[in-house]
PDB file of N, CA, C and O in Angstrom:
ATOM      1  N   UNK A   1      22.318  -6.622  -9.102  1.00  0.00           N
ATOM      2  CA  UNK A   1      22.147  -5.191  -8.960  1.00  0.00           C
ATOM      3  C   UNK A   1      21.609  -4.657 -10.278  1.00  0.00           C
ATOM      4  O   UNK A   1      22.113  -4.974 -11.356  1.00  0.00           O
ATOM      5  N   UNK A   2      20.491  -3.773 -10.151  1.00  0.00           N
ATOM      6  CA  UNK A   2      19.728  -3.519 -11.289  1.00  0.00           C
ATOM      7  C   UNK A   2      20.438  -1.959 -11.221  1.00  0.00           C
ATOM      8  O   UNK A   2      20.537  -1.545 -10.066  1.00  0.00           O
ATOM      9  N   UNK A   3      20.965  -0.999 -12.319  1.00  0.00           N
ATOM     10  CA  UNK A   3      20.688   0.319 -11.989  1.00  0.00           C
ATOM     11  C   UNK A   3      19.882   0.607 -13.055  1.00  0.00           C
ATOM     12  O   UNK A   3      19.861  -0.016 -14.116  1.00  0.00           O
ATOM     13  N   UNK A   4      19.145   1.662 -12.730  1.00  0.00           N
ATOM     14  CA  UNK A   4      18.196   2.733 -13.229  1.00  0.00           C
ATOM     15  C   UNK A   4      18.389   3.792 -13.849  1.00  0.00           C
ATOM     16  O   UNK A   4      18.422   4.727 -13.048  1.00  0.00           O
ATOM     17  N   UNK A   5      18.520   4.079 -14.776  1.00  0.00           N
ATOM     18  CA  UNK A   5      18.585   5.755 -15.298  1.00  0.00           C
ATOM     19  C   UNK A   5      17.211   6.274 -15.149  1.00  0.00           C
ATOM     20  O   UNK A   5      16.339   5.598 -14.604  1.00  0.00           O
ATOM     21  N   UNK A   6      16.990   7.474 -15.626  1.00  0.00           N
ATOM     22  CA  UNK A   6      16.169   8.423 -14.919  1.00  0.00           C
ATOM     23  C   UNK A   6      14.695   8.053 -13.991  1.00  0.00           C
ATOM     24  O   UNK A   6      13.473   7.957 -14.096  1.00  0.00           O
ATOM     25  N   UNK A   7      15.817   7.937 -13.047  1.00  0.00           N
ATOM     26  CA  UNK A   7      14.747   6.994 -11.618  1.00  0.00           C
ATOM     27  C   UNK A   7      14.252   8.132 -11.163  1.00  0.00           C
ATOM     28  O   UNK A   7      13.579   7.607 -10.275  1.00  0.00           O
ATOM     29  N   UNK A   8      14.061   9.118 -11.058  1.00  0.00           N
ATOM     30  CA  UNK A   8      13.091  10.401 -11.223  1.00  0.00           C
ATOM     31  C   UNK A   8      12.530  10.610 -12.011  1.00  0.00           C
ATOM     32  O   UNK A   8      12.118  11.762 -11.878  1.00  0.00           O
ATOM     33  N   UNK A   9      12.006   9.954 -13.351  1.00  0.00           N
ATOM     34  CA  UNK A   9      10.497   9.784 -14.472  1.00  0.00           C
ATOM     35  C   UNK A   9       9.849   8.863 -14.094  1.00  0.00           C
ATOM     36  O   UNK A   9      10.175   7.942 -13.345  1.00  0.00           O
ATOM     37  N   UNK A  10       8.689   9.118 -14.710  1.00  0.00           N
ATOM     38  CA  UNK A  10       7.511   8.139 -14.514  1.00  0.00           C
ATOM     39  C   UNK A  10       7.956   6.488 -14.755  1.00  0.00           C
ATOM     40  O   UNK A  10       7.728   5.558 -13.981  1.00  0.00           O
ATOM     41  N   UNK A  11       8.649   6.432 -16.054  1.00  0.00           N
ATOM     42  CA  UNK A  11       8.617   4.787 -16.319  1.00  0.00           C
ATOM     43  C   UNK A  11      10.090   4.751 -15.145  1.00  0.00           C
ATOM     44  O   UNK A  11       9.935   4.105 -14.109  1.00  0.00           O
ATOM     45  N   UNK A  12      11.056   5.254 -15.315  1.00  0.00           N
ATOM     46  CA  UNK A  12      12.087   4.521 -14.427  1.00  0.00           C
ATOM     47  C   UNK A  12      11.955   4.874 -12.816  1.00  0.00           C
ATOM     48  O   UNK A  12      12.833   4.607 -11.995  1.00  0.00           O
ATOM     49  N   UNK A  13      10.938   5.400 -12.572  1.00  0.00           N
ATOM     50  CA  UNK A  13      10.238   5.024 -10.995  1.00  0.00           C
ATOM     51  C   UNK A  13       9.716   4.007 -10.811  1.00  0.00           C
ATOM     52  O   UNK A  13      10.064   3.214  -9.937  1.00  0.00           O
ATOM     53  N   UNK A  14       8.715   3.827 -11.658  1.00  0.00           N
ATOM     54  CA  UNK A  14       8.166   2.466 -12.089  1.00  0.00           C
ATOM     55  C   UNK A  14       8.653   1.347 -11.562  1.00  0.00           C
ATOM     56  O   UNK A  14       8.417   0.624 -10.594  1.00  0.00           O
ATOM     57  N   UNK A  15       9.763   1.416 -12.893  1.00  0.00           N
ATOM     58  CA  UNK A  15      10.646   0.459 -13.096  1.00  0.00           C
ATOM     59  C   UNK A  15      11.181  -0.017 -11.291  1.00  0.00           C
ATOM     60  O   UNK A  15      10.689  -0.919 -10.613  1.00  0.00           O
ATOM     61  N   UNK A  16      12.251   0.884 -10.917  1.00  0.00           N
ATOM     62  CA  UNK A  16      13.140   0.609  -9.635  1.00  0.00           C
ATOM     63  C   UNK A  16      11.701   0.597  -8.929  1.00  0.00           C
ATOM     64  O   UNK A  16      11.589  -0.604  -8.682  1.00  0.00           O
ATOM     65  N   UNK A  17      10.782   1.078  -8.556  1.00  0.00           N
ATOM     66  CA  UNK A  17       9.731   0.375  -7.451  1.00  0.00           C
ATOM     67  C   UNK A  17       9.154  -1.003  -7.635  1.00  0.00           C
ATOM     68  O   UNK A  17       8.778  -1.587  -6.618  1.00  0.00           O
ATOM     69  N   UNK A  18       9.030  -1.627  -8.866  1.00  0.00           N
ATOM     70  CA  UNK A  18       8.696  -3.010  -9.004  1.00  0.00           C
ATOM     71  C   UNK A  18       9.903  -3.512  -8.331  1.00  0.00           C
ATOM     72  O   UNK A  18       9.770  -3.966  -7.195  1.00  0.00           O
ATOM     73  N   UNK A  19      11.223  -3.489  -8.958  1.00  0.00           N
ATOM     74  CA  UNK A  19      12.565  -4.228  -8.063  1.00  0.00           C
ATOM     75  C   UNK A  19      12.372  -4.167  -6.985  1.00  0.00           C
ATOM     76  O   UNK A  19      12.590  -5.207  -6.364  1.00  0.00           O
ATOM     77  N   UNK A  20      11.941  -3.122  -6.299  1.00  0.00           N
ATOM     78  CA  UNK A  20      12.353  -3.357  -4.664  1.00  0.00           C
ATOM     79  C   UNK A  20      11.111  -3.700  -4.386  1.00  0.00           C
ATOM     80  O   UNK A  20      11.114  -4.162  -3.245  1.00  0.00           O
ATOM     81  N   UNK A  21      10.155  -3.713  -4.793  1.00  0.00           N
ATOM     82  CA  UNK A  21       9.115  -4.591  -4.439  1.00  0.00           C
ATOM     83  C   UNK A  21       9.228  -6.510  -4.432  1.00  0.00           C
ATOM     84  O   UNK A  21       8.467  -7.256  -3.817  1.00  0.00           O
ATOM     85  N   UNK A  22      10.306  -6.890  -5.235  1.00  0.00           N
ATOM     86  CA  UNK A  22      10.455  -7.860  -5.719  1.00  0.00           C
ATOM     87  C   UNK A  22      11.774  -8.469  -4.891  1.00  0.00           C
ATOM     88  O   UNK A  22      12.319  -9.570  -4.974  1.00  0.00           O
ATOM     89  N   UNK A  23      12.170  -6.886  -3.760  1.00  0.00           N
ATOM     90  CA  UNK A  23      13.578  -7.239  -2.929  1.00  0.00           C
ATOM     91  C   UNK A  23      14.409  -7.163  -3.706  1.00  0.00           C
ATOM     92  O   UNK A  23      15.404  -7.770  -3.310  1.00  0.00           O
ATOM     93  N   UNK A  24      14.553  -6.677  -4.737  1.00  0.00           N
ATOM     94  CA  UNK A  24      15.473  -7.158  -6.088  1.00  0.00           C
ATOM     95  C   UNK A  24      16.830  -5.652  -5.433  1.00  0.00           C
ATOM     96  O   UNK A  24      16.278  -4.746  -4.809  1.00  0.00           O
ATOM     97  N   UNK A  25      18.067  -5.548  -5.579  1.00  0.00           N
ATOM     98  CA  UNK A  25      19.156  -4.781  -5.323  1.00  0.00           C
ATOM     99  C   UNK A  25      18.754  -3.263  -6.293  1.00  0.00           C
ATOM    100  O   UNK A  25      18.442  -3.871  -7.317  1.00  0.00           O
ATOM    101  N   UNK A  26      18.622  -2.298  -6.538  1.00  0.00           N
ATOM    102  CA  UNK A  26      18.345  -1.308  -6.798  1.00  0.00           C
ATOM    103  C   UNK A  26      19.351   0.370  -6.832  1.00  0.00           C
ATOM    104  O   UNK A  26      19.291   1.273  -5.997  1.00  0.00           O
ATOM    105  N   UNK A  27      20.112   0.314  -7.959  1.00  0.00           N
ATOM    106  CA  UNK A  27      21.223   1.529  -7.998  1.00  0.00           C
ATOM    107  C   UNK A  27      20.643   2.652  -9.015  1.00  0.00           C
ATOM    108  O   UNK A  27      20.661   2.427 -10.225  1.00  0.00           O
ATOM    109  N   UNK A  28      20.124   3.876  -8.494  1.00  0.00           N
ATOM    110  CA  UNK A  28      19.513   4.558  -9.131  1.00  0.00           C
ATOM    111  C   UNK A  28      20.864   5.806  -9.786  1.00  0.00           C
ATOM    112  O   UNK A  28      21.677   6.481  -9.155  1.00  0.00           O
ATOM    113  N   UNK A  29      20.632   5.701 -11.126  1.00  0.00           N
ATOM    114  CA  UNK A  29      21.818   7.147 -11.747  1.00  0.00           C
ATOM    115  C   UNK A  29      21.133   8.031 -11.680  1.00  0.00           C
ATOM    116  O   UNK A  29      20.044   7.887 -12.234  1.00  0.00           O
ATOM    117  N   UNK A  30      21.386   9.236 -11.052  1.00  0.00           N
ATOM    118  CA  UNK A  30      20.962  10.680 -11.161  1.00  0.00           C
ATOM    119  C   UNK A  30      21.851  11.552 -12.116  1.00  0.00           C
ATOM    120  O   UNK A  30      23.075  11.683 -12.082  1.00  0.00           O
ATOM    121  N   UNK A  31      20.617  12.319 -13.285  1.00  0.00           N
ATOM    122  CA  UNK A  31      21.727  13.172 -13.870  1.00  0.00           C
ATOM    123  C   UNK A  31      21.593  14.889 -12.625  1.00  0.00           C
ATOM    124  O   UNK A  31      22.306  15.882 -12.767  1.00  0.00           O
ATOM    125  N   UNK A  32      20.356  14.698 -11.400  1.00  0.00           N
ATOM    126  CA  UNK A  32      20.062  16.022 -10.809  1.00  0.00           C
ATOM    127  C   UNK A  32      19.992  15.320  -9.432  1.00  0.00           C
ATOM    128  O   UNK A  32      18.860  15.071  -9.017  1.00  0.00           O
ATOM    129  N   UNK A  33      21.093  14.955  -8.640  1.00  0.00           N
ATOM    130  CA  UNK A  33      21.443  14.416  -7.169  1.00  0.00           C
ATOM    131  C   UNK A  33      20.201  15.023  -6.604  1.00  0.00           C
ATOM    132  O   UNK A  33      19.387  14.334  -5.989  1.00  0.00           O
ATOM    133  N   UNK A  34      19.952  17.066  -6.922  1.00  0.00           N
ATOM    134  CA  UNK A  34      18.857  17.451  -5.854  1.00  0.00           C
ATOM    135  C   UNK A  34      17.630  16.895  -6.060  1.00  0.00           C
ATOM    136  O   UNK A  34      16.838  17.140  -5.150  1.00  0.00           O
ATOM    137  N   UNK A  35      17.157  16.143  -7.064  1.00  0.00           N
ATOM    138  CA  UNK A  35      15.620  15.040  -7.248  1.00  0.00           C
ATOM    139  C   UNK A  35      15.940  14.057  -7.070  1.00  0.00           C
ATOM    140  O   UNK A  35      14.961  13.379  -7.381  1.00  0.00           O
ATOM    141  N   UNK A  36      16.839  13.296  -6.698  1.00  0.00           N
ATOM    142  CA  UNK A  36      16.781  12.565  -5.958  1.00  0.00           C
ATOM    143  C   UNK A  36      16.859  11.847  -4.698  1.00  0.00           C
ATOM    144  O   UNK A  36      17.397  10.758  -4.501  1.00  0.00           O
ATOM    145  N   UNK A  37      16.305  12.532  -3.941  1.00  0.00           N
ATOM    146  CA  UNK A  37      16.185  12.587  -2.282  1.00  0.00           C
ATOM    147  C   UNK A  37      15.957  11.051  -1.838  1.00  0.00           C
ATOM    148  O   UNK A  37      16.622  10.397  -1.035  1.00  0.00           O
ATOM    149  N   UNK A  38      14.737  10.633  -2.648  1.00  0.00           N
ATOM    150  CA  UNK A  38      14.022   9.158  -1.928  1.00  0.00           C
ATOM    151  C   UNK A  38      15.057   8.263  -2.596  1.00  0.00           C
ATOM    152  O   UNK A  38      14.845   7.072  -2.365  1.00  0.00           O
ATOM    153  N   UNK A  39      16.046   8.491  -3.311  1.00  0.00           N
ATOM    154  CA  UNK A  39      17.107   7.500  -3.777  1.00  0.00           C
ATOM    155  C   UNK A  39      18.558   7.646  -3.196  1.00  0.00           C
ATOM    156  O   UNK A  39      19.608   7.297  -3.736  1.00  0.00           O
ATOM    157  N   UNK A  40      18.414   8.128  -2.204  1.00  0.00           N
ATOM    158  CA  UNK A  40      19.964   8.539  -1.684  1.00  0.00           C
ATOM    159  C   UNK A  40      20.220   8.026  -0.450  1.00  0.00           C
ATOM    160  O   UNK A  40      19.545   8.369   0.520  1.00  0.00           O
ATOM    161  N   UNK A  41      21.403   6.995  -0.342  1.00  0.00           N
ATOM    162  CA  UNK A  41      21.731   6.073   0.427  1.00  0.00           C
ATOM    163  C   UNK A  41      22.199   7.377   1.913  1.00  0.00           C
ATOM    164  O   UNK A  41      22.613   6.959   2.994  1.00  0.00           O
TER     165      UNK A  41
END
């Protein structure tokens, strides 16, 4: 399990879209739950 901090910026979108491109497990930290829509189980 990889997590992510600010998986709502450019590099840590990046980042968590290569993982799941790679199938890789993917836990994104939000410091703003409401931007993160496309990361919410």
């Amino acid at each position: 399990m990889y997590a992510i901090i600010g998986v709502t910026g450019h590099v840590g979108r990046a980042a968590a879209n290569l993982l799941l491109e790679k199938k890789l497990p993917v836990r994104a930290i939000l410091r703003n739950p409401v931007k993160g829509g496309k990361w919410e189980n």
